[in-house]
N, C-alpha and C positions, 0 to 999 in steps of 0.2 A: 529742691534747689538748695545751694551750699551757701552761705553765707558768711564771710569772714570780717570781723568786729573787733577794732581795736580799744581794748581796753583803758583806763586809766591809768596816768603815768606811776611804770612800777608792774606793774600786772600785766601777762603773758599776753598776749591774742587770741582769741576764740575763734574757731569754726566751729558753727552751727549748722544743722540739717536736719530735716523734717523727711521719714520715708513715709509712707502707706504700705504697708506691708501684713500679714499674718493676722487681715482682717482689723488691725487697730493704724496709730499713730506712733510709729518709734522717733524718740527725737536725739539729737547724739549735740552735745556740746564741749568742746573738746581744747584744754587751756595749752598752750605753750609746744616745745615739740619742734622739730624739723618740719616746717613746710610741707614742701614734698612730700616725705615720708609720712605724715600725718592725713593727706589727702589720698595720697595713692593706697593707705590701710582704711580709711573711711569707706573709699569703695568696693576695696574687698569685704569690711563687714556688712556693709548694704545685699552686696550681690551672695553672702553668706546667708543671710536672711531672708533672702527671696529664694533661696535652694532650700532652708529649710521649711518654707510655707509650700514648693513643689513638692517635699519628699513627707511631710508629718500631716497634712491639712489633711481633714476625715469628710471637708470639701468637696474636694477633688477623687474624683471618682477611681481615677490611674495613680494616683500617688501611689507613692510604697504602702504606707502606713493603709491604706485603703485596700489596696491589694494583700499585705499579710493579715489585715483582718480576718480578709473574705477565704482568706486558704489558698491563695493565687501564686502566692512567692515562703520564701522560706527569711529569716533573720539572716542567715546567712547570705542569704541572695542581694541583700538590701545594702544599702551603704553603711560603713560603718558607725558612723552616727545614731543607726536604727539602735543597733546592738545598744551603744553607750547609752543613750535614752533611756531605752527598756531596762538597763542595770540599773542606772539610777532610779530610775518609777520602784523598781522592786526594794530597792534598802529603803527611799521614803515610805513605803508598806510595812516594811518589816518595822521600822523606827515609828512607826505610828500606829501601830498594832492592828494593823488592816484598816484606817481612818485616811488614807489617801491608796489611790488606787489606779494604775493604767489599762482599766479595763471598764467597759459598759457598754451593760446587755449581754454580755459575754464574751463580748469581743473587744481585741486589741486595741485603745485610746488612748495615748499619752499626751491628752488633750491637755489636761492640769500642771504639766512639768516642760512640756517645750517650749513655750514663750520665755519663762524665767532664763532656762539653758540659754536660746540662742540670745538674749539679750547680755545677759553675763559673758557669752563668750566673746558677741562684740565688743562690748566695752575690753577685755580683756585684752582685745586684739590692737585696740588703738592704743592701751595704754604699756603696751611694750613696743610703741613706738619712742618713747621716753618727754612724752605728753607729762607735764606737770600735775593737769585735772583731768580728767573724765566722767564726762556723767551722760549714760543712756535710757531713756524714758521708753520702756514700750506697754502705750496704753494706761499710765501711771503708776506703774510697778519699773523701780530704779535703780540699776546698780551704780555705784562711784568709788572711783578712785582717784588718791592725791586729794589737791586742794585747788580752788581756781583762782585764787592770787595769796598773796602773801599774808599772812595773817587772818586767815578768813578762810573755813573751812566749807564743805557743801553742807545746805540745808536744803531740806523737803519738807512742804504740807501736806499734812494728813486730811483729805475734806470729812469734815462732818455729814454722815451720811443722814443724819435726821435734820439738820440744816445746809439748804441747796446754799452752795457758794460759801460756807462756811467752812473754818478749818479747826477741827479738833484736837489736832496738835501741830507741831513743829520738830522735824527731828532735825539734830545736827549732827556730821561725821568728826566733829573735830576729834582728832587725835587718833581717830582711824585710817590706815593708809587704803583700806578697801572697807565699803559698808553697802549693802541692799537695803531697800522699801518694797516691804510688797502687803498687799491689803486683797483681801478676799470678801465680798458681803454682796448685799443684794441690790442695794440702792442703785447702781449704772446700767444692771444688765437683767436686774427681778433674780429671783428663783433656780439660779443653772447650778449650783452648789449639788452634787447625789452624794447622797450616803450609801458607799459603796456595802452596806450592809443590808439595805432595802432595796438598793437598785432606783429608789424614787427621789425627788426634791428632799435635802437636808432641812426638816423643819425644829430651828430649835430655838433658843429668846433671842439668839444675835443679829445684826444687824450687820455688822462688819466687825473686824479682825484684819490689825497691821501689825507684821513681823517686823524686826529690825536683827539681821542678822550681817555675814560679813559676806555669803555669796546668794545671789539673788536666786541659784535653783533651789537653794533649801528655804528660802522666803518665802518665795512663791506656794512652795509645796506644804508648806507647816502652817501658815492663811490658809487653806484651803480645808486642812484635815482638823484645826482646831475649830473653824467653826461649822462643820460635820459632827462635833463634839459637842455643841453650846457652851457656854461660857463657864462653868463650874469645872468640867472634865476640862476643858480645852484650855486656861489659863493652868489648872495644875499640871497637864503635861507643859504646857510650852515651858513654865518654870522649871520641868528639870533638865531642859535642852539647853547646851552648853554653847557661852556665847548669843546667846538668842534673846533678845524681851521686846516686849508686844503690850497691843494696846486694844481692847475688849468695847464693843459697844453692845449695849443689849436693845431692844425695840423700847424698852422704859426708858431708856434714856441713860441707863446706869452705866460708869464708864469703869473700867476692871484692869488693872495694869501688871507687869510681872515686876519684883522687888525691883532690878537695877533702872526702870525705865528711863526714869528720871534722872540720871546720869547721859542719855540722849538725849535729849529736850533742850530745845532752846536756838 
């Protein structure tokens, strides 16, 4: 259900929306903009998201992504979305040096990089409606653009994963015209991290791991291969990814951050 919220005198109007979709919560809140045009791209990115939970979910037994697992269809055969997916899965590999991975058990999974994709492409789609803010939540991993009123830029909590309801940081996008949140750890979901090099549960002192980067597929995916890494490897690559700083929890409790972090914050 859509919800439209008139802000404070000065500040755009918000449409807000809450889907169920690809197994989480997507929530889309969305500042300023043409009317119309701001609603009628809302539900194209809804109905975009519920094509991509039919065609990627390892779910669904007929999906594509289920079928080119099993040897049933070919890349070709698939929509072209499959293709793009699977390109990106493979440069996050290669840039991570085999530490993020669209495959397991042997077979085709681009379980760890499609949520980030289709949420950044929603966002992306309402916000070339010429929406002043956008910000789309799927599951708690966020991409944003713009600002949602005048002087006041998006912020995100980061929850502390060793304190329930607790938040371990604050980021802010100010001065960023696009910026991602994505957090990868075990606290919400236990144990589904694989280290694509054992094939089993990534066991390593992390606990969680949040990217701050500018597009939410490479957030999503660089969370997910750093702490596959533990905190010692995985803070040193994420420092040399350009554009990129992160925030490290270890199970001690010890918090690990990349040089610029704190240039976000606040």
């Amino acid at each position: 259900m859509s919800e439209e919220v008139t802000g404070p005198a000065g500040a755009p109007p918000a449409l807000r929306h809450a889907e169920e979709v690809m197994g989480t919560v997507v929530s889309f809140d969305v500042r300023g903009g043409e009317p119309e045009a701001v609603r009628t791209a809302l539900e194209e990115a809804i109905a975009g998201l519920h094509r991509v939970d039919e065609v990627f979910s390892t779910y669904r037994e007929n999906s594509q992504i289920s079928r080119l697992a099993r040897g049933e269809t070919t890349v070709e055969e698939c929509d072209p979305e499959v293709a793009e997916v699977l390109a990106l899965g493979a440069e996050a590999e290669r840039l991570s040096d085999g530490w993020f991975s669209t495959r397991y058990e042997g077979r085709t999974d681009p379980t760890g990089i499609v949520k980030g994709w289709a949420v950044e492409r929603a966002a992306r789609l309402l916000s070339a409606t010429g929406a002043s803010g956008v910000s789309v939540n799927g599951g708690g991993d966020v991409q944003l653009h713009g600002v949602p009123g005048p002087h006041r830029p998006w912020r995100v909590g980061v929850s502390d994963p060793l304190r329930p309801g607790g938040l371990a940081a604050v980021v802010s996008a100010a001065h960023a015209d696009e910026l991602a949140v994505a957090t990868s750890g075990t606290a919400e979901r236990g144990a589904h991290i694989v280290d694509p090099r054992t094939g089993r549960s990534a066991v390593t002192d992390l606990v969680a791991v949040t990217v701050v980067a500018p597009r939410l597929t490479w957030a999503d995916c660089w969370a997910t291969a750093a702490f596959a890494m533990g905190s010692r490897e995985g803070l040193a690559w994420l420092e040399s990814l350009p554009d990129v700083e992160a925030l490290l929890i270890t199970a001690g409790d010890e918090v690990r951050c990349t040089g610029g972090l704190a240039s976000r914050l606040g």
